[in-house]
SERO-4910 file (N, C-alpha, C, O; in steps of 0.05 Angstrom, whole numbers):
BEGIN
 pado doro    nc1    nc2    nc3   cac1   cac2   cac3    cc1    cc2    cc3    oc1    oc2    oc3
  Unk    A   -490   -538    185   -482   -545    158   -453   -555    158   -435   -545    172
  Unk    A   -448   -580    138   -419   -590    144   -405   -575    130   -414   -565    109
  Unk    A   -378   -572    139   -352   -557    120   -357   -567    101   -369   -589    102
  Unk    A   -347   -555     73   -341   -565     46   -310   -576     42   -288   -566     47
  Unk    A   -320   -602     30   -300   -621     24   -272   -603     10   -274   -581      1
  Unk    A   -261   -610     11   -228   -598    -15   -241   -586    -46   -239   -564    -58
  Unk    A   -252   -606    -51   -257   -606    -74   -280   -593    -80   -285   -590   -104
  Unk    A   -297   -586    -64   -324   -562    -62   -319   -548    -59   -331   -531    -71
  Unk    A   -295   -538    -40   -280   -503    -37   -270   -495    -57   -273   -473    -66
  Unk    A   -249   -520    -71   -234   -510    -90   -253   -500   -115   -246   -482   -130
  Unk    A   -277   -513   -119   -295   -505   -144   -310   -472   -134   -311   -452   -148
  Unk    A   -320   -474   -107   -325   -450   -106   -303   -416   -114   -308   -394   -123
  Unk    A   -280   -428   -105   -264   -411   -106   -252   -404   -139   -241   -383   -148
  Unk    A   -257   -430   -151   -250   -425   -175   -276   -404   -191   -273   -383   -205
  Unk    A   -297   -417   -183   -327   -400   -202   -318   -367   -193   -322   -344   -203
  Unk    A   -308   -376   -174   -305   -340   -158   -297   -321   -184   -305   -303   -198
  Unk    A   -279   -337   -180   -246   -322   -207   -255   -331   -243   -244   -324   -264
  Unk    A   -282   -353   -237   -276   -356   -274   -298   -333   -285   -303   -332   -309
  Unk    A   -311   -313   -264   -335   -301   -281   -318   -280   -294   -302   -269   -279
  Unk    A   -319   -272   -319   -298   -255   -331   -293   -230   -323   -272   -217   -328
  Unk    A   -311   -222   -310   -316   -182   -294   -299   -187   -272   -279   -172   -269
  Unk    A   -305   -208   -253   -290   -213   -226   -258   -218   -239   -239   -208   -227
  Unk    A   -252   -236   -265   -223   -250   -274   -220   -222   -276   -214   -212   -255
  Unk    A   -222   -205   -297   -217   -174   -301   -210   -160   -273   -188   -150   -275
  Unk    A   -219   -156   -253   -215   -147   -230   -194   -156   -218   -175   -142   -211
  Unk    A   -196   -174   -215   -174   -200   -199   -146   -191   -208   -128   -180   -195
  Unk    A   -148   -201   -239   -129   -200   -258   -116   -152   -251    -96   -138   -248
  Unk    A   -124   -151   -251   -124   -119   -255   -108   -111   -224    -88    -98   -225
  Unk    A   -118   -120   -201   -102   -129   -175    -84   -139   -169    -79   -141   -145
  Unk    A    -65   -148   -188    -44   -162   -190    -20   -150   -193      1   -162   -187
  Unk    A    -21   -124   -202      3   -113   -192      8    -96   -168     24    -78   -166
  Unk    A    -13   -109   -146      2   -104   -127     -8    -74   -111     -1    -66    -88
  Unk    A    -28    -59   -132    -37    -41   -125    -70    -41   -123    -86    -52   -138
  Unk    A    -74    -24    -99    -95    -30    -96   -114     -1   -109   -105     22   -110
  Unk    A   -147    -10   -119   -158      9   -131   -191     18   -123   -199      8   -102
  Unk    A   -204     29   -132   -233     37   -117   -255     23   -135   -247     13   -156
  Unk    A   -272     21   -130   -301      9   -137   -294     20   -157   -280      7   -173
  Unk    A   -304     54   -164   -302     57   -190   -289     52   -211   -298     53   -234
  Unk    A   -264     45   -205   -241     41   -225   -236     13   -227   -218      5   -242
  Unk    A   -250     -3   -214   -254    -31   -218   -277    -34   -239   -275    -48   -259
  Unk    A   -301    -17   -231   -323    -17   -248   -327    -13   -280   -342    -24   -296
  Unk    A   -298     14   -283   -291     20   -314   -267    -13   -316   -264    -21   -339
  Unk    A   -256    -24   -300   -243    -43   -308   -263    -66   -321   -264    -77   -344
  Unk    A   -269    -67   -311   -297    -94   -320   -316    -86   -329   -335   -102   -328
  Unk    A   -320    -64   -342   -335    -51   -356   -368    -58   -352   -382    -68   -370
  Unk    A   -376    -52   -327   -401    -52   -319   -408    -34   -292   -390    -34   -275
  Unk    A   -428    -22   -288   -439      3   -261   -430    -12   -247   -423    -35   -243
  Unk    A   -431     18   -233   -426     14   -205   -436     -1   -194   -421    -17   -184
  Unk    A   -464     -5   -189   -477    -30   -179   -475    -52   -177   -483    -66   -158
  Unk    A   -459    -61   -207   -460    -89   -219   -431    -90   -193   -429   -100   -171
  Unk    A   -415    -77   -207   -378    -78   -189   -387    -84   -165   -381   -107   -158
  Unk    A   -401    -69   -144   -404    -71   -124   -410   -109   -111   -400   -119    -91
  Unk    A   -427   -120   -129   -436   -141   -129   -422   -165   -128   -421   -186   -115
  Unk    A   -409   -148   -153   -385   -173   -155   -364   -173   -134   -355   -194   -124
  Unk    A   -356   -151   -127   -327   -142   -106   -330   -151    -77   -311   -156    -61
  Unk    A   -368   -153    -70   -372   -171    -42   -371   -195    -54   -359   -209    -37
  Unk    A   -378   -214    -76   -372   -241    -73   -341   -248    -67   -333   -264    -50
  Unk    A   -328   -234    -85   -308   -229    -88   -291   -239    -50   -281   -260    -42
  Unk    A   -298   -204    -32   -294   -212    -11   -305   -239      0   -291   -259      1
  Unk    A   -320   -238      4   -343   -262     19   -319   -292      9   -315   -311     24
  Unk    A   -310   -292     -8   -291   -320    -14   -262   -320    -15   -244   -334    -24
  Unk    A   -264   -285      4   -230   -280     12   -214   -276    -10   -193   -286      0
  Unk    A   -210   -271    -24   -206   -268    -55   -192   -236    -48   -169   -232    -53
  Unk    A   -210   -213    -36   -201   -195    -38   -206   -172     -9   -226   -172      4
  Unk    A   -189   -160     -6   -187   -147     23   -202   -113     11   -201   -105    -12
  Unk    A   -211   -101     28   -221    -76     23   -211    -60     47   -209    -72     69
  Unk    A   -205    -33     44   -188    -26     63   -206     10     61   -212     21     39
  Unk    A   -210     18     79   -226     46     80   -209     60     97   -201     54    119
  Unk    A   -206     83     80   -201    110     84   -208    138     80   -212    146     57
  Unk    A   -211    151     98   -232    168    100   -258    165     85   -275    149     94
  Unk    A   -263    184     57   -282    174     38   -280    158     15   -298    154     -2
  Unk    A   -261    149     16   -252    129     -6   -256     97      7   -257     97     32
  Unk    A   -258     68     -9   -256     52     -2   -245     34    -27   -257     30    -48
  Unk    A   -209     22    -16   -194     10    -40   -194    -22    -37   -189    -31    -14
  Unk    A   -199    -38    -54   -191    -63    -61   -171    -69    -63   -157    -56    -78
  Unk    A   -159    -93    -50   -140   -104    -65   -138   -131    -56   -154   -138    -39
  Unk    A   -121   -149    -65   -119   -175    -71   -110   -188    -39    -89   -179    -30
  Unk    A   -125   -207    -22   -125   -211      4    -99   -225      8    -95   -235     30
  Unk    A    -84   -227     -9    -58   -235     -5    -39   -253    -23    -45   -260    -46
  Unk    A     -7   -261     -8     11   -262    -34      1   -293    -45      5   -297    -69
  Unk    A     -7   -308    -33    -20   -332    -41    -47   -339    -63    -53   -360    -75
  Unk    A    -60   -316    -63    -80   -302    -90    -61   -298   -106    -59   -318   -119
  Unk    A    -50   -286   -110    -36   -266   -125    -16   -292   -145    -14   -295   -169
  Unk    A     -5   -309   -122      3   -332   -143     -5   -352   -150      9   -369   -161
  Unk    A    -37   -354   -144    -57   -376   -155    -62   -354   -185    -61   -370   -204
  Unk    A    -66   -337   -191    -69   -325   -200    -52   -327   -228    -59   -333   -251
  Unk    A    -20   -319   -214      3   -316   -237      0   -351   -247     -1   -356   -271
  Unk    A     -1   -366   -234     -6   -394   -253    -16   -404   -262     -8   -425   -272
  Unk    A    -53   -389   -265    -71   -396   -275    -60   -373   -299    -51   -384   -319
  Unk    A    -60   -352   -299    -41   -336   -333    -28   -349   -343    -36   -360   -363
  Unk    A     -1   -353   -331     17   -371   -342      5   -399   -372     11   -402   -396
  Unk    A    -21   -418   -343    -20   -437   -369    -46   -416   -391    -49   -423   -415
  Unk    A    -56   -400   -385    -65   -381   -404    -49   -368   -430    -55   -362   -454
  Unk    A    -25   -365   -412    -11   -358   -446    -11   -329   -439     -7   -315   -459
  Unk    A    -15   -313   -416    -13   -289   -414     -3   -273   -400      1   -281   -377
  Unk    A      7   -242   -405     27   -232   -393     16   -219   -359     -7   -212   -354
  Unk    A     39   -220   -342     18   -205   -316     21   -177   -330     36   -167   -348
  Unk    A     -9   -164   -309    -29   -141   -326      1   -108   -309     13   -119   -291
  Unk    A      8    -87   -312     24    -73   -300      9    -52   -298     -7    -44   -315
  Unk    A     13    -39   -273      3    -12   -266      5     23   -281     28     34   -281
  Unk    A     -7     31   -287      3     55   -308     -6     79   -292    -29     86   -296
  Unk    A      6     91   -276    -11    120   -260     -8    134   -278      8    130   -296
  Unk    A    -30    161   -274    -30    182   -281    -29    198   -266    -46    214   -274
  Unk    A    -18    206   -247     -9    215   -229     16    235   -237     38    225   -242
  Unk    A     13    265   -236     36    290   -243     59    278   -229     59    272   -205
  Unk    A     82    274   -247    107    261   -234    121    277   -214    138    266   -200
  Unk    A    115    305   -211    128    312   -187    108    309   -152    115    312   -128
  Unk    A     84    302   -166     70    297   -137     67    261   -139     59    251   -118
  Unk    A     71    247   -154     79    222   -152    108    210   -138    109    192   -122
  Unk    A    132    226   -150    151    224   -140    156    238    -96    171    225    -81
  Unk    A    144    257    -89    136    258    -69    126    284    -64    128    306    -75
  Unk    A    112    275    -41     96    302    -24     86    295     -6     90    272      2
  Unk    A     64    317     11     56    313     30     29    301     37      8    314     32
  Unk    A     28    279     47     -4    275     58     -7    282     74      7    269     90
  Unk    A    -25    308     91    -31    316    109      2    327    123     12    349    118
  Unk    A     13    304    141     39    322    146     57    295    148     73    294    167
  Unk    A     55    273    129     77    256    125     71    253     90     57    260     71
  Unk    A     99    236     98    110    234     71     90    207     52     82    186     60
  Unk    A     87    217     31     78    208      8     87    200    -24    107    213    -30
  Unk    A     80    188    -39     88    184    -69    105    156    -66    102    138    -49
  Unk    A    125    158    -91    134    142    -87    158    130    -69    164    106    -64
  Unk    A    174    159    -58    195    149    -41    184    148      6    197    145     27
  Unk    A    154    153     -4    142    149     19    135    118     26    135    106     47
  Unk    A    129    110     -5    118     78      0    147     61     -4    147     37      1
  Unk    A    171     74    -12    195     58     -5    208     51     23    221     31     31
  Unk    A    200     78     35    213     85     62    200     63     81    211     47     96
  Unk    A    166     70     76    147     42     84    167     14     79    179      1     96
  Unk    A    166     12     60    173    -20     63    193    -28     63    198    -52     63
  Unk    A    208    -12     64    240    -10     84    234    -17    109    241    -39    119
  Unk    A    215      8    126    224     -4    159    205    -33    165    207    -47    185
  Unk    A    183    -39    140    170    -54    148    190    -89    139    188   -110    151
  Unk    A    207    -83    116    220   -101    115    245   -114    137    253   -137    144
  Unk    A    254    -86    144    280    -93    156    261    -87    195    272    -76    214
  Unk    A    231    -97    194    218    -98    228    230    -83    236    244    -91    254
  Unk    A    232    -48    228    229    -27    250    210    -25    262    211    -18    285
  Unk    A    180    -31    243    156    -26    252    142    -61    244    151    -78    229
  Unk    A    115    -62    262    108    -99    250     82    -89    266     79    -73    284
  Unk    A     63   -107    250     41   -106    249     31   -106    280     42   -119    299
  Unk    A      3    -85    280      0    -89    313    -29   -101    304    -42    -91    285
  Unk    A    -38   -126    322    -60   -144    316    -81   -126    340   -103   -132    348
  Unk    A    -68   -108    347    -93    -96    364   -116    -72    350   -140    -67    353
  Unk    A    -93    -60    331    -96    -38    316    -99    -44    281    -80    -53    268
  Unk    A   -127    -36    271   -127    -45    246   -107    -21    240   -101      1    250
  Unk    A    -97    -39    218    -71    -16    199    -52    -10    210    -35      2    196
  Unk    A    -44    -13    241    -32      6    249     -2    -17    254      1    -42    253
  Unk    A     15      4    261     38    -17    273     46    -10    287     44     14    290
  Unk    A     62    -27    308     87    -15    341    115    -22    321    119    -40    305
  Unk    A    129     -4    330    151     -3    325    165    -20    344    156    -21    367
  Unk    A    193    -38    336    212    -38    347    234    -35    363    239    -10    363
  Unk    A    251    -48    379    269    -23    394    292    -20    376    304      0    384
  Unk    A    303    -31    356    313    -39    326    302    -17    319    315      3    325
  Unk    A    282    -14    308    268      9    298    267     38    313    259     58    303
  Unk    A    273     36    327    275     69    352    305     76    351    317     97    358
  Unk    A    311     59    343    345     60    345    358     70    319    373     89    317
  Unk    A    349     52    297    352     63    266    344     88    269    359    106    276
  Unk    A    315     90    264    302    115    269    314    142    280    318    161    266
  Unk    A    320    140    304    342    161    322    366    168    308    376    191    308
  Unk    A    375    146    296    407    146    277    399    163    248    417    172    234
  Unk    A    379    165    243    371    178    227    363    205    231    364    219    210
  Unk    A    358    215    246    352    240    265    320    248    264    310    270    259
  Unk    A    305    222    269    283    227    279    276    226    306    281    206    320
  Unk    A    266    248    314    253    247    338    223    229    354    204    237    367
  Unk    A    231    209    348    224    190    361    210    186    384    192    170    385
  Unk    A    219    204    410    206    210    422    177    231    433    160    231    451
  Unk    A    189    246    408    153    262    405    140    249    394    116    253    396
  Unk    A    149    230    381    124    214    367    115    192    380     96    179    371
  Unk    A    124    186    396    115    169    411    102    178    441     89    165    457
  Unk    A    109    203    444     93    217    467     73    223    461     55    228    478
  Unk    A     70    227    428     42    247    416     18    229    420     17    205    412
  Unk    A     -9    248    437    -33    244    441    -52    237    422    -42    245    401
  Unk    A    -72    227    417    -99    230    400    -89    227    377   -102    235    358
  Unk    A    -64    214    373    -54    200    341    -41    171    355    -29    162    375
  Unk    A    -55    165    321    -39    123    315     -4    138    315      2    158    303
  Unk    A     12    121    331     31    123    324     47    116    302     66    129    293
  Unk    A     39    100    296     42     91    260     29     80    255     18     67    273
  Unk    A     18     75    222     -5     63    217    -11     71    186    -14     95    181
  Unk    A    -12     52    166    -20     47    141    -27     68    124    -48     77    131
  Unk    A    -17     80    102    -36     98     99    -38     96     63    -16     96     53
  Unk    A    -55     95     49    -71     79     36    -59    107      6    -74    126      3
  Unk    A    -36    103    -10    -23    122    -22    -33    123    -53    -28    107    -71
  Unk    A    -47    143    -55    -66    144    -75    -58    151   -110    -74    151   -128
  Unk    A    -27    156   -112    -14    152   -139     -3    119   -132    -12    101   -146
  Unk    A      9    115   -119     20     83   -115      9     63   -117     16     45   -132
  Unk    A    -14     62    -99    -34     56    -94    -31     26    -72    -47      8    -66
  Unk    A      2     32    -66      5     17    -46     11     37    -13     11     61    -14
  Unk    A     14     24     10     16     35     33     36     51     38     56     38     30
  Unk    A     47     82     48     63     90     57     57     99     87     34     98     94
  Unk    A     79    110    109     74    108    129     60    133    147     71    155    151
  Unk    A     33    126    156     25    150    169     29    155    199     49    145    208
  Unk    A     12    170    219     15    169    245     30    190    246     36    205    227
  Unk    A     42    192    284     63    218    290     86    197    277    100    213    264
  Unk    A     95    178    274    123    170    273    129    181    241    152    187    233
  Unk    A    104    180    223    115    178    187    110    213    198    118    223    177
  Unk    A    103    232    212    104    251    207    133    271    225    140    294    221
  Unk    A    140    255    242    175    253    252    189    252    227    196    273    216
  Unk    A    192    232    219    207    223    193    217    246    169    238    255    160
  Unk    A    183    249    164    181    271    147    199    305    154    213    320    141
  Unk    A    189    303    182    204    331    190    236    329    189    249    347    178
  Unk    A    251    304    202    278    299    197    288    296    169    313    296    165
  Unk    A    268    291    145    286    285    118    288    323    117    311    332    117
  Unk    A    263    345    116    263    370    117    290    385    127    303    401    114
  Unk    A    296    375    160    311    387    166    330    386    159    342    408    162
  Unk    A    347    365    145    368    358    137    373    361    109    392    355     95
  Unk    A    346    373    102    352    377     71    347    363     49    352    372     26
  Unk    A    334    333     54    336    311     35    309    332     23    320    349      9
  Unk    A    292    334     23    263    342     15    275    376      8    297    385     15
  Unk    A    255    390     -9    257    417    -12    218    429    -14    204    426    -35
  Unk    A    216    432     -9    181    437     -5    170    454    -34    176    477    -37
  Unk    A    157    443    -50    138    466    -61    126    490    -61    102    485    -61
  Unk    A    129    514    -61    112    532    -45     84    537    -55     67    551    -45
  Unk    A     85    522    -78     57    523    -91     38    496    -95     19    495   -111
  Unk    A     48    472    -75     32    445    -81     43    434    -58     60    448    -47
  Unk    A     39    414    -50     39    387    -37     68    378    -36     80    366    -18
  Unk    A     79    389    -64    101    360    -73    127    371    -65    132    395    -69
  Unk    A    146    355    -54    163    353    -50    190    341    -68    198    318    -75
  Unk    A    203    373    -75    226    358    -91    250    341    -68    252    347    -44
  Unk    A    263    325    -80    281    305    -70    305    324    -80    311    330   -103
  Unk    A    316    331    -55    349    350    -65    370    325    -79    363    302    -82
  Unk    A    393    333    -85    419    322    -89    414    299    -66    403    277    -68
  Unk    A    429    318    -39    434    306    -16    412    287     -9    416    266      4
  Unk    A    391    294    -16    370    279     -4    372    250    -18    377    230     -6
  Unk    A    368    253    -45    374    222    -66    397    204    -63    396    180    -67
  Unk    A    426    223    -53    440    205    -47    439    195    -20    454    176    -15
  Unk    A    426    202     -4    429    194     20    397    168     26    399    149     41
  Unk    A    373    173      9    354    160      4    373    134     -7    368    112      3
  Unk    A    389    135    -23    395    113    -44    413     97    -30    411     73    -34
  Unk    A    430    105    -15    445     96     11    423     76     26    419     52     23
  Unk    A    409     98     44    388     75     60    380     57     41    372     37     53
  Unk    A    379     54     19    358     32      6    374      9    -11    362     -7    -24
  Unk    A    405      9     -8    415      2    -21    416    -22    -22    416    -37    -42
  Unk    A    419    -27      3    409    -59     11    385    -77     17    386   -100     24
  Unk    A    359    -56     10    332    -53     14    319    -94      6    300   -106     15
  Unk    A    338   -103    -13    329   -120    -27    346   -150    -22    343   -170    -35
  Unk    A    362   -148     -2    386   -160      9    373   -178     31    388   -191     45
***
């Protein structure tokens, strides 16, 4: 069968995005966070079944990436080039982009533990800190996962992570994606996000819950978080 012309892709891809359940979805993806069948399904206000249906055409025309973890499986928008076909088809719409609202208890949103790294929201900062400033960069061998840097082993170390157990450690991704379920964007898992975690502890930035997950952020810890990040955007 021959490729489709410009102008046959571009119509497919448009029908993709004009059926209103899929625009609702699409549109709902746009800030950046990613969400589950179900919560797509109450988005577009049709079963599970129907969502499901729509969310493989959806994929099938690249439109949208699905990413599985453990028993969950999240959607989100297959990239920054969607995302601004998207904002310009609103735009001549006349409409505002859609914003994310968690419900998520603000002290286990603000942070805690997944398993034994860091989580919430100053987990998915820390993420895209080392991912911005290539401590860590995508490894095409490993879905989700990434190799760090020697830039990155070096920050890292200056920071007083031990680096080296985490990179000695057996039967774990050394770093690698981890799919943050108030954010609903990536913070960092593996032995290295669980190094990390133990050095903000030791030093005090973190103060532990003794009755939950969540992690308060000390004094020392916020000013020294706000430091690293200061230039985050630079």
């Amino acid at each position: 069968m021959d490729a489709p012309t410009a102008d046959e892709a571009l119509a497919h891809v448009a029908a993709s995005m004009a059926e209103p359940v899929r625009a609702r979805m699409l549109c709902c993806l746009m800030d950046g966070h990613a969400r589950t069948a179900t919560e797509l399904a109450a988005v577009g206000e049709v079963a599970a079944s129907t969502a499901s249906a729509h969310l493989a055409k959806l994929l099938a025309q690249g439109l949208v990436d699905c990413v599985a973890q453990g028993k969950h499986r999240y959607y989100r928008l297959a990239g920054a080039e969607v995302g601004q076909a998207l904002e310009a088809m609103l735009v001549l719409a006349g409409q505002p982009r859609p914003r994310f609202e968690p419900s998520t208890p603000p002290a286990l949103r603000q942070a805690r533990r997944c398993y034994d790294h860091l989580a919430g929201h100053w987990g998915v900062r820390l993420h895209d800190l080392a991912l911005g400033r290539e401590w860590i960069l995508l490894d095409d061998e490993e879905p989700r996962g990434y190799r760090v840097t020697e830039p990155g082993l070096d920050a890292l170390r200056a920071l007083g992570v031990d680096v080296d157990a985490a990179t000695g450690a057996r039967r774990r991704k050394l770093a690698c994606a981890c799919m943050d379920w108030s954010e609903r964007r990536p913070h960092l898992g593996g032995a290295l996000g669980a190094a990390w975690l133990q050095a903000m502890l030791a030093q005090g930035w973190l103060d532990p819950d003794p009755d939950s997950r969540a992690l308060r952020v000390t004094r020392r810890g916020l000013s020294r978080l706000e430091r690293l990040l200061e230039d985050e955007s630079t």
